[in-house]
Backbone as numpy.savetxt, mean C-alpha at the origin, in Angstrom:
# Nx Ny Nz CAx CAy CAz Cx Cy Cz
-3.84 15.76 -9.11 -3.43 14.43 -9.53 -4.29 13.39 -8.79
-4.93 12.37 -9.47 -5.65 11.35 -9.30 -4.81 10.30 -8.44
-5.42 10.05 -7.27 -4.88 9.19 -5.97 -5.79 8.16 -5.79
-5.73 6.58 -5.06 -6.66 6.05 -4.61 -5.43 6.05 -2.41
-6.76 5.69 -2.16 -6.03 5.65 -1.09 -6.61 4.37 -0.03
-6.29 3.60 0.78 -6.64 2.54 1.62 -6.21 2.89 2.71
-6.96 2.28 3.85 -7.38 2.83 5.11 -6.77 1.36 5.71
-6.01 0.55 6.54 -6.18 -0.62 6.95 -6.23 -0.77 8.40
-6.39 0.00 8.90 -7.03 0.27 10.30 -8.19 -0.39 11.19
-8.55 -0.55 9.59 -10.16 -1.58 10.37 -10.11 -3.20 10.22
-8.91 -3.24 9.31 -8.83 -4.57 8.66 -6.93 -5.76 9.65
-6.60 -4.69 10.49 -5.15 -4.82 11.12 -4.96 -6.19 10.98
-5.96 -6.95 12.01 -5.08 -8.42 12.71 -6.42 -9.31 11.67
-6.48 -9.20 10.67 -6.64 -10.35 9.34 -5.64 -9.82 8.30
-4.75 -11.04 8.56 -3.87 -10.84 7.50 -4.13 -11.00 6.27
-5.21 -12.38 6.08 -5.37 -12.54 4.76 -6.31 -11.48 3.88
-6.65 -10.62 4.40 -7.65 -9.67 4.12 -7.31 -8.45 4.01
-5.81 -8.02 4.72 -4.68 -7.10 4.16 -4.11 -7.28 2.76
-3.48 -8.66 2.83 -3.31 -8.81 1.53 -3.94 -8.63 0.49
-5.30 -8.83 0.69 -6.63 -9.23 -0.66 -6.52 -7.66 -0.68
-6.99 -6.85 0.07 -7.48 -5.31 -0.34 -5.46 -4.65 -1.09
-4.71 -5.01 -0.55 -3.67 -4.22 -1.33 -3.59 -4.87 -2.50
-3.79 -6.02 -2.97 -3.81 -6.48 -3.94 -5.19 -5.99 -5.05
-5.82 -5.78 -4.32 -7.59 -5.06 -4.85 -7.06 -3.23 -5.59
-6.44 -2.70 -4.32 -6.09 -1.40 -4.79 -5.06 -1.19 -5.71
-4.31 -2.24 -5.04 -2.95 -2.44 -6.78 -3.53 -2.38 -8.14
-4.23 -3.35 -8.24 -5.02 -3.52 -9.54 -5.94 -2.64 -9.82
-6.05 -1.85 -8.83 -7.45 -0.88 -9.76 -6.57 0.39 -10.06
-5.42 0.61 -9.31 -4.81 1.57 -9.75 -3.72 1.26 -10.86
-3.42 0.62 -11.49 -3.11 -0.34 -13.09 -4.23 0.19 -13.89
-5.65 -0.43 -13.63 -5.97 -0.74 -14.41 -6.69 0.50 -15.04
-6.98 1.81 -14.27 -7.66 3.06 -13.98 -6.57 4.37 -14.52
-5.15 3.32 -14.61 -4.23 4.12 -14.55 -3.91 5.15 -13.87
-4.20 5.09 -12.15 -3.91 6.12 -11.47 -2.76 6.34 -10.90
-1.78 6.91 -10.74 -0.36 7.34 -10.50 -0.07 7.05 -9.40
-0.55 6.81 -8.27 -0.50 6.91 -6.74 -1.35 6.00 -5.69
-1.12 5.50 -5.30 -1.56 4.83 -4.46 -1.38 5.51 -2.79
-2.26 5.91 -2.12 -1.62 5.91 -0.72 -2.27 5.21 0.73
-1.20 4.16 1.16 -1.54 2.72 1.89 -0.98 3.53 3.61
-2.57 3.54 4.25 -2.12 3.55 5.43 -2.21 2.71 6.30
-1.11 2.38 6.95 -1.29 1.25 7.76 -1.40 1.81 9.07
-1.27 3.09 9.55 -1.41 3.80 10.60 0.17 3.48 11.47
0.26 4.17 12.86 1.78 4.45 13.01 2.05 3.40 14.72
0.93 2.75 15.69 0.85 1.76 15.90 2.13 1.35 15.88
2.18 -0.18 16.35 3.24 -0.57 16.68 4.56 -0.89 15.53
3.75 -0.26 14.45 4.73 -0.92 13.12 4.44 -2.13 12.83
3.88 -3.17 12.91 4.05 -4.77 12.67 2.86 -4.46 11.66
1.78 -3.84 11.47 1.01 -3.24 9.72 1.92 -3.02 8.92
2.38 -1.42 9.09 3.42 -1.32 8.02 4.59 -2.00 7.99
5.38 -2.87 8.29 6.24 -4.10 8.09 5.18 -5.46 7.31
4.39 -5.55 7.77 3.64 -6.27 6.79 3.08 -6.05 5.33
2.75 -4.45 5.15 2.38 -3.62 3.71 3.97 -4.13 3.17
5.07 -3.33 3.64 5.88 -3.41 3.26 6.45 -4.72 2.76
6.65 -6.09 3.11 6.85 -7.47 2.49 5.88 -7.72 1.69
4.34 -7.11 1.56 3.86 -7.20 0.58 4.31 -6.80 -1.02
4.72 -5.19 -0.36 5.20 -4.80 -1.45 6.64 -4.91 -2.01
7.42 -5.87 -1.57 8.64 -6.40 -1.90 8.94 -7.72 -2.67
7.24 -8.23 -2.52 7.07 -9.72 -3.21 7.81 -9.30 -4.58
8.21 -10.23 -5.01 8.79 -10.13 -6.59 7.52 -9.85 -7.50
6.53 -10.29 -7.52 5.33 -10.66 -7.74 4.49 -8.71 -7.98
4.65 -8.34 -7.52 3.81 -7.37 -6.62 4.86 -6.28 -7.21
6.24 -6.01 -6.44 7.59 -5.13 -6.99 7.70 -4.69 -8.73
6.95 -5.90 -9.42 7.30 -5.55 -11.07 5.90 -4.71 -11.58
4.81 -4.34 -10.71 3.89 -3.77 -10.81 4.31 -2.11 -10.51
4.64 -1.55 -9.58 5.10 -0.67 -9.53 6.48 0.38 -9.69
6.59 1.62 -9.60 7.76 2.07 -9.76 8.67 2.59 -8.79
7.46 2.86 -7.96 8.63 3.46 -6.64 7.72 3.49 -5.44
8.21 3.09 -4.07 7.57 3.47 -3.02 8.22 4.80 -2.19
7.38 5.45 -1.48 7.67 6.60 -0.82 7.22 6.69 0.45
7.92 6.75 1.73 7.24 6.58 2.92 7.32 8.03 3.64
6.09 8.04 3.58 6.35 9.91 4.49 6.95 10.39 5.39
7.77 11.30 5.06 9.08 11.53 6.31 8.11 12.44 7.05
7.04 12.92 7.27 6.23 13.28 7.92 5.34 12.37 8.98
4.54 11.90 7.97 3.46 10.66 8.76 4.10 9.50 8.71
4.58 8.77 9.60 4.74 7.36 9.71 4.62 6.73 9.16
3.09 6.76 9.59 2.34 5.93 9.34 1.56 5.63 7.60
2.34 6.44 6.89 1.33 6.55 5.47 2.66 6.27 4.59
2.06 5.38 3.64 3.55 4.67 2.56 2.26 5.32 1.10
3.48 5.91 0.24 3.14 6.17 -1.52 3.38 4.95 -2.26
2.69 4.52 -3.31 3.33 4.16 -3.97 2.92 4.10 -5.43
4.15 4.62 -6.47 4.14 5.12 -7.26 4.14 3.83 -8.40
3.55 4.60 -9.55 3.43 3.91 -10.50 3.90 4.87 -12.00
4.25 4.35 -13.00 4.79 4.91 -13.90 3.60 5.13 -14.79
């Protein structure tokens, strides 16, 4: 199954540039129609993934996808699904 996946590790403390790339990978996985997305924000202090996460709660952003999945394994790595 066809995945894209983002790395934000290199990109942490610019916020506005978190936003732009999940918003970059959102749309290419729409538009490519790929099923999966997987957003790592790495496992760190949490304040990345609390930030992915209000991204992906925007109302805005929420009617794009179908489901998020956060790995009960890795922390640090969030799914998110598309129909």
């Amino acid at each position: 199954m066809a995945k894209l996946s983002i790395d934000l590790h290199d990109i942490y403390n610019k916020g506005y540039q978190i936003e732009k790339e999940l918003q970059r990978v959102m749309t290419e996985a729409i538009e490519k129609k790929i099923p999966i997305v997987e957003i790592i924000p790495g496992k760190g202090s949490g304040q990345l993934k609390k930030t992915v996460l209000r991204f992906l709660n925007r109302p805005d952003i929420k009617k794009l996808y179908h489901q998020i999945d956060k790995d009960s394994i890795n922390f640090g790595r969030i799914f998110v699904r598309f129909k």
